[in-house]
N, C-alpha and C positions, 0 to 999 in steps of 0.2 A: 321473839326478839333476840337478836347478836348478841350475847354479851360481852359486856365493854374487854373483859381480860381477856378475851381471846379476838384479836382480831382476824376479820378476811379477807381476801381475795375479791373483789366484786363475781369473780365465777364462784366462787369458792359461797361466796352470799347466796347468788340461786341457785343453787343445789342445797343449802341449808335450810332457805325458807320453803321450797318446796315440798309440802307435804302430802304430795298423791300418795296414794295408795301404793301402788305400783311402779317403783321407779329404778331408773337404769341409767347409766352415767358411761361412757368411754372415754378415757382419761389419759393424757399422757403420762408417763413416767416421772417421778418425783415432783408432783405436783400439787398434793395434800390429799387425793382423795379418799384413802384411811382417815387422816386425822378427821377432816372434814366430817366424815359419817359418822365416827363413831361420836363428833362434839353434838350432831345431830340425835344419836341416840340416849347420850344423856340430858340433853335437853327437851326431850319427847321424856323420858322415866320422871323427870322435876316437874314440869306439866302435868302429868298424871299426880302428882304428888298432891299438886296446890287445887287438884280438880279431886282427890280424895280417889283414886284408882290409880289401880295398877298398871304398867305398860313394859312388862316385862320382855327384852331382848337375846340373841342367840347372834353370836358371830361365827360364820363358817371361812376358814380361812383356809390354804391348800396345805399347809405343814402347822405344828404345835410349834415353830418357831413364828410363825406369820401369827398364828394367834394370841401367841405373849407379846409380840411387838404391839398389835391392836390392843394387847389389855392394858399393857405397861404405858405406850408412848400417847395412846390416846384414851382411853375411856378413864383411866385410873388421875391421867392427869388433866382431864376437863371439868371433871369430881370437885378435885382440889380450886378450880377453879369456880365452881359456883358454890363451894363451903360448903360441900355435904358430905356427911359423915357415913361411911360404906364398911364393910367388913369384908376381908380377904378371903377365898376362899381354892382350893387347890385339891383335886382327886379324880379319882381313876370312875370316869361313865361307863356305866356297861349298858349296850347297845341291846335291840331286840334280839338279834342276833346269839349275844355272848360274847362280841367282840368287847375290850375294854381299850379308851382312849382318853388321854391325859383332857381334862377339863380346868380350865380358869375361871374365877367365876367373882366377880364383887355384888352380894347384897348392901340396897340401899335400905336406910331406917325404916321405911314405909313397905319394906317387903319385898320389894321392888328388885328383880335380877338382872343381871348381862351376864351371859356366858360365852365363853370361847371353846372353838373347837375346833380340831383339822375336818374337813370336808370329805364327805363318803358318804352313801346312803343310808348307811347304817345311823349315823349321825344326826342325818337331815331328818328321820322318824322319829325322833326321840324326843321331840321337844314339841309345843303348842304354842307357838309364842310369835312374836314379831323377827325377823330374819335381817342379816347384813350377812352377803353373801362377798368377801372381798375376793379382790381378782377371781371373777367367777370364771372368766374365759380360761383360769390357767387350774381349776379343780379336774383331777382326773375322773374321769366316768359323769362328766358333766350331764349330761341326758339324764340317767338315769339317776343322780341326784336330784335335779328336776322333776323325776316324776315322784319319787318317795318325796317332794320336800311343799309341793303344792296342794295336796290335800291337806296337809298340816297346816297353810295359809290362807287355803283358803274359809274358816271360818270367820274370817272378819279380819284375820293380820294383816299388817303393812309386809312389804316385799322390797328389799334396796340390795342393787347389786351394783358393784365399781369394776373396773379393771382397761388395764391396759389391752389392745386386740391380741389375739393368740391364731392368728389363722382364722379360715371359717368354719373348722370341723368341730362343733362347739356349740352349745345351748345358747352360750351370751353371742355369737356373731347369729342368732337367728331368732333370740330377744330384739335386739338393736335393730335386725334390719325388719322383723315384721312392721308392715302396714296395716294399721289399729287406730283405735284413739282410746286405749285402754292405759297403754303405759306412758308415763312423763320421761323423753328420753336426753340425756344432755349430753352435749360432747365438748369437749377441752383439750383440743391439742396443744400443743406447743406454742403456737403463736398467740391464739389465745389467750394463755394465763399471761405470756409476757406483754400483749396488748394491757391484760386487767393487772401490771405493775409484780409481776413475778420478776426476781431480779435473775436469771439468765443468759449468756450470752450464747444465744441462737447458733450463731458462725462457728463460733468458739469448739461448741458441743457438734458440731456435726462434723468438722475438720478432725476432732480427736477421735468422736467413734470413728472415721474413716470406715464407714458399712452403712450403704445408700440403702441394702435390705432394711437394716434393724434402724436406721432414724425413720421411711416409710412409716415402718410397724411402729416402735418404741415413739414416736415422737410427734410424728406428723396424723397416725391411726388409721393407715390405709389395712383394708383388708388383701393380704399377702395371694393371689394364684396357689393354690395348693395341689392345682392336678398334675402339675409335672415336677412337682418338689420329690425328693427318694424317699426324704426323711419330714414329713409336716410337724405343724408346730406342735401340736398335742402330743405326736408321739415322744416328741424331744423333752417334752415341761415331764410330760408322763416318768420318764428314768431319771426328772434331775431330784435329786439329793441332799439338803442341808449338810451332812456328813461327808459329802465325797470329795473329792479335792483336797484333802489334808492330808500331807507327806506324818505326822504324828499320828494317823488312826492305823499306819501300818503294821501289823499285825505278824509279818517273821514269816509269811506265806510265800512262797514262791512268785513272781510276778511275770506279766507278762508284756513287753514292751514294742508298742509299731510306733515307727520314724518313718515321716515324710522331710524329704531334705529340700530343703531348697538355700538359694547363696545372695540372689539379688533382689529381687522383687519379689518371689515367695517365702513364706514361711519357712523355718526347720522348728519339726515337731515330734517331743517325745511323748507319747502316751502309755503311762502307766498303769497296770492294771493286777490290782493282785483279785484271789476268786477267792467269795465266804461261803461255805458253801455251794451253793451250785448259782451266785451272783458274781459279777464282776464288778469289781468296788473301785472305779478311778481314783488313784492314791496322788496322783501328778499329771499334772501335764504343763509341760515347760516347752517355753517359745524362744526362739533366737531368730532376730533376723539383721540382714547382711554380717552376720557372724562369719568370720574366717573357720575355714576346716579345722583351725587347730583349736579356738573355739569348740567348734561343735562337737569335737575327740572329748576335751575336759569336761563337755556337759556330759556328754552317754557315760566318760568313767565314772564320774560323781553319782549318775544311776544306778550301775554297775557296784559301788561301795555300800550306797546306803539302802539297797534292795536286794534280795535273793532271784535275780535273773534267772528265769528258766528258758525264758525263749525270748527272742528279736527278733523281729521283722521289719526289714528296711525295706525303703523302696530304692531299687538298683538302677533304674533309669534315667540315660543320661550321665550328668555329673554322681549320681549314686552308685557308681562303678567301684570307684577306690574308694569311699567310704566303709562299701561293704564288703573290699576287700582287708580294709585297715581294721575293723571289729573281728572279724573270723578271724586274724592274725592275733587277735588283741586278747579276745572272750571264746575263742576257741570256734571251728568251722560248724560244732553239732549245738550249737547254742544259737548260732547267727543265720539268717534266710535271706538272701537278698531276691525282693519280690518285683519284678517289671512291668511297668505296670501298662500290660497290652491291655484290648479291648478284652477277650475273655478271661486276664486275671483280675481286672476291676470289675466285671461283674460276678465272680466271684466274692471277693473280698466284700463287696457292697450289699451283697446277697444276705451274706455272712452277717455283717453288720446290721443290717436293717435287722434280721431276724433278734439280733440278741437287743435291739429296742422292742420290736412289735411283742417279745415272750418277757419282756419288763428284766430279763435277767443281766443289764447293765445299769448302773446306776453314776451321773455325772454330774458337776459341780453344779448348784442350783444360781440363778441370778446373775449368769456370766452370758450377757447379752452377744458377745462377739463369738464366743463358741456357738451359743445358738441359733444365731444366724449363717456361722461357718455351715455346721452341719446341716442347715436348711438349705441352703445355695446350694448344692449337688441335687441336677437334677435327669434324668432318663432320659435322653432322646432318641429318635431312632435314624439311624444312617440312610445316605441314598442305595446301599444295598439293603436297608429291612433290621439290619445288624443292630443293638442297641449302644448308646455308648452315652457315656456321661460327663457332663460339661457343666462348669459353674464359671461362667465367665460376670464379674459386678463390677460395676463401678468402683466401688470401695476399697478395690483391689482383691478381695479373695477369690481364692481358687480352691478354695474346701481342704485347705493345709491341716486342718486340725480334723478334719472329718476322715481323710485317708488315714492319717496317724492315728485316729480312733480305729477304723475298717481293721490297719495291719494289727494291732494290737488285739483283737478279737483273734483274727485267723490265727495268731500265735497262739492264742489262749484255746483254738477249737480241737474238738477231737482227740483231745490229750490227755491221760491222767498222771500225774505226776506223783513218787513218793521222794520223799526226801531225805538224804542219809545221814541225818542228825539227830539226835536227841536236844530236844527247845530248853532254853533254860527256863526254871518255875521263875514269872513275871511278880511283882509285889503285889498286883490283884489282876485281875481277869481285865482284858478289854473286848469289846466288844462296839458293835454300830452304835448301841446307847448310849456310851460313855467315851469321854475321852480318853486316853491311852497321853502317857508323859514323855514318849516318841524317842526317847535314849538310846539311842546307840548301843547303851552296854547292856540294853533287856533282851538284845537279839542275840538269839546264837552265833557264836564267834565267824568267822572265815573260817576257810581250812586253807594250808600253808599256799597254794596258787595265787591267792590273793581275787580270787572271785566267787568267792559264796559257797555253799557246801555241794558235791557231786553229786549231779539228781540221777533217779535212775528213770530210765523211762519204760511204762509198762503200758500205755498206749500203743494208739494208731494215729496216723495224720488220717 
């Protein structure tokens, strides 16, 4: 039965009363199917309760931030809504393995568990229990989660997995499409939930994404072509990042920056990239479009001030002429590259780039559906001479603007070791990926009198 304090969606109803065994859901984009399952899974533990057994649960989620949102915004407060009384619980899982990963976890009175976890095979082994696999299409190493996760369920557990599509390269686009009568499968696009009284405006949302790729995917649930995509969705979900994108996690590191320019209909885009390691940690990437030149001069200097630029890569083609020569003027000729972007320097660059997705050694903002879809729209073709060449022509208007500004932004970063001829000043505690950094201006090493960041030396090669 519904409980009255929480009400549903009529979609949102049969997926709650359905209690197969084996069930699988594809869902559009902000349309409850976390809340929905995890209200499912405390009301399967209450059940158990009032039948005097147990029905202990396990949430796999793709990041410890997807898993506290699942503990926090739903299990923790569907609890409070049927007045039972739970114990918090917070600690470090150590896996078969020896891996250790942050666990959340509420005991109910009757003994009774939910626990959250990021998603990885290590993970999926660990446990005997009943499973919510959320956005399963977007866990990386999906398969082979899948295979560590199904012995563990199949002694008699239930199995419930949500998600938005991610491509077909994926366990859940090959759950959803087998031909069985084993799994209950549901699907809820767009139209759907606002048939069953989601309040939404359809038009609204598709005018603003302006990207025919990602309403398809995000909204409508088409499965996306991936044989001639450069970069597939998995690979893309695979680098994205909770942490990346945040000008405040930058860390006094040298960076490394590729700009695709464009004045009318395209993008101008700077991608920033400082290296941890031997990863490349997008720290920005900032958009202007129909920006005037003089615009887009105050955005790369603002880069320029709050970054230790080591290298730029622009694209010189075209209207990219004087741009690149107004930077070399600006940030000095051995700092700045203007790169043209013929047929063999884009596959170059796209080479480059793919590679630093396929070895997981870039990491980008997580949950930014128009970058993900930019990057997916660059696709291979091959010319009427044999030649290959790459074309992203959408409706939605991109033309893979933030995908080149990624590519140049690599090449800057490739082949290079850089030292740097300053001494850092001691920060008031360490930052690191794990934690936040207080992003100040005055924790960074000064300038030196040029007014552009300190003299790197270069002891590389390109």
């Amino acid at each position: 039965m519904i409980p009255a304090a929480v009400p549903l969606y009529p979609y949102q109803q049969r997926w709650f009363l359905d209690r197969a065994r084996f069930k699988i859901g594809k869902w559009a984009r902000q349309t409850g199917k976390t809340f929905t399952t995890t209200l499912e899974l405390v009301d399967d533990v209450h059940e158990g309760w009032t039948e005097g057994r147990r029905s202990p649960w396990v949430i796999l989620s793709r990041g410890e931030r997807q898993a506290k949102e699942a503990m926090e915004e739903g299990v923790k407060r569907h609890a409070r809504a049927y007045g039972v009384g739970l114990q918090e619980l917070e600690y470090d899982f150590e896996a078969e393995s020896g891996a250790k990963y942050r666990a959340l976890e509420v005991e109910f009175e009757n003994g009774a568990k939910i626990t959250a976890l990021p998603a990885n095979p290590d993970t999926a082994r660990g446990f005997s229990r009943n499973v919510f696999a959320d956005e399963f299409a977007f866990h990386q190493n999906s398969r082979a989660i899948w295979r560590a996760l199904f012995p563990v369920i199949s002694a008699g557990w239930k199995f419930r997995a949500a998600s938005t599509p991610n491509g077909k390269s994926n366990k859940f686009y090959e759950l959803m499409e087998a031909k069985d009568s084993v799994w209950s499968r549901h699907v809820v696009d767009i139209y759907q939930a606002v048939r069953d009284g989601l309040n939404r405006d359809v038009d609204e949302l598709r005018t603003a994404l302006a990207d025919e790729d990602a309403w398809a995917q995000e909204y409508e649930l088409k499965w996306l072509d991936e044989a001639s995509a450069w970069l597939p969705y998995d690979l893309i979900s695979a680098c994205e990042h909770e942490l990346a994108g945040d000008p405040a996690r930058y860390q006094g590191n040298p960076v490394f920056v590729g700009n695709d320019i464009g004045r009318r209909q395209d993008l101008w885009v700077a991608w920033v990239l400082e290296i941890i390691a031997d990863v490349l940690w997008t720290r920005e990437v900032r958009i202007l479009k129909r920006a005037s030149f003089a615009e887009q001069d105050r955005a790369m200097d603002e880069i320029f001030e709050s970054y230790r630029v080591a290298r730029l890569c622009m694209d010189q083609t075209g209207m990219g002429e004087k741009p690149v020569e107004d930077a070399q003027r600006r940030y000095g000729a051995s700092r700045v590259e203007g790169v043209l972007f013929t047929l063999p320097n884009k596959l170059v660059l796209a080479t480059a780039g793919k590679e630093a997705f396929e070895d997981r050694k870039i990491r980008i903002p997580e949950g930014d559906v128009p970058m993900r879809a930019d990057l997916h729209s660059l696709q291979k073709m091959a010319s009427e001479t044999g030649a290959p060449r790459f074309v992203a022509e959408r409706e939605g208007g991109s033309h893979a603007d933030r995908a080149w500004a990624c590519f140049l932004a690599v090449h800057a970063a490739g082949g290079m070791t850089w030292s740097a001829g300053y001494e850092p000043v001691p920060r008031s505690r360490p930052m690191d990926e794990g934690r936040p950094g207080d992003g100040r201006m005055r924790d960074r090493p000064r300038d030196d009198e040029d007014g552009h960041g300190e003299r790197l030396r270069r002891v590389g090669t390109w």
